[in-house]
N, C-alpha and C positions, 0 to 999 in steps of 0.2 A: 376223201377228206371227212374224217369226225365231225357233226355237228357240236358246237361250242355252245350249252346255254346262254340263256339271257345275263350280262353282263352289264354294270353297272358303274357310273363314273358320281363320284362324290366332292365337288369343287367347293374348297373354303379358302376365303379370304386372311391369308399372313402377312400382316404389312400393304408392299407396294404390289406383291406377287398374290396369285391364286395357285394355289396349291390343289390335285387334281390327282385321285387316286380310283384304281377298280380295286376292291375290297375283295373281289370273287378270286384276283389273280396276284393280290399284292403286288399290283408296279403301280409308279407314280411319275409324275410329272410338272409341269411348271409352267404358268404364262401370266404376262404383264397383263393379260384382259380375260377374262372368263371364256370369252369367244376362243383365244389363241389357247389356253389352259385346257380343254377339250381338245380342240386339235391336236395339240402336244400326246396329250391321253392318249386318245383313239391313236396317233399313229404309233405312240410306245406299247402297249396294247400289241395292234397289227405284227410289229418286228418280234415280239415275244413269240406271239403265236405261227410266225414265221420260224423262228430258229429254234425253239424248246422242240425235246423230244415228246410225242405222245405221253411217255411215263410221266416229263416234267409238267406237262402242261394237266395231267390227270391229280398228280402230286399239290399242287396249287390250289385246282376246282376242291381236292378235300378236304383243305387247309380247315376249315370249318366258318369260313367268313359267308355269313348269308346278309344278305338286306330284303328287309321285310319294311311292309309300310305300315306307321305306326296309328289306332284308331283310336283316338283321345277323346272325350267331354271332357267340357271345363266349363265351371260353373259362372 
């Protein structure tokens, strides 16, 4: 088994829902509570990484989505 970089879940608030995306693999997800919203993630996430082929799962990593953390002042 390929080691999978560090991968990263981005949860924001739409309405009643949190919306819950890995930026590094383009899937996304959905839950009533931030808690559930991750969980959803991670396991949509897992099934991707379970059924994509090598190729599809390499094709994705080079989509060019990075997340960098951003180092700000502010006055």
């Amino acid at each position: 088994m390929k080691k999978i970089p560090s991968l990263t879940a981005v949860i924001e608030k739409e309405g009643k829902w949190y919306v819950a995306t890995c930026p590094e693999l383009g899937v996304a997800s959905q839950g009533r509570t931030l808690k559930e919203a991750h969980a959803m993630v991670q396991e949509a996430v897992s099934l991707f990484l379970e059924s994509a082929s090598p190729e599809e799962i390499k094709r994705s990593l080079a989509r060019g989505a990075k997340v960098k953390k951003l180092e700000m002042a502010h006055a």
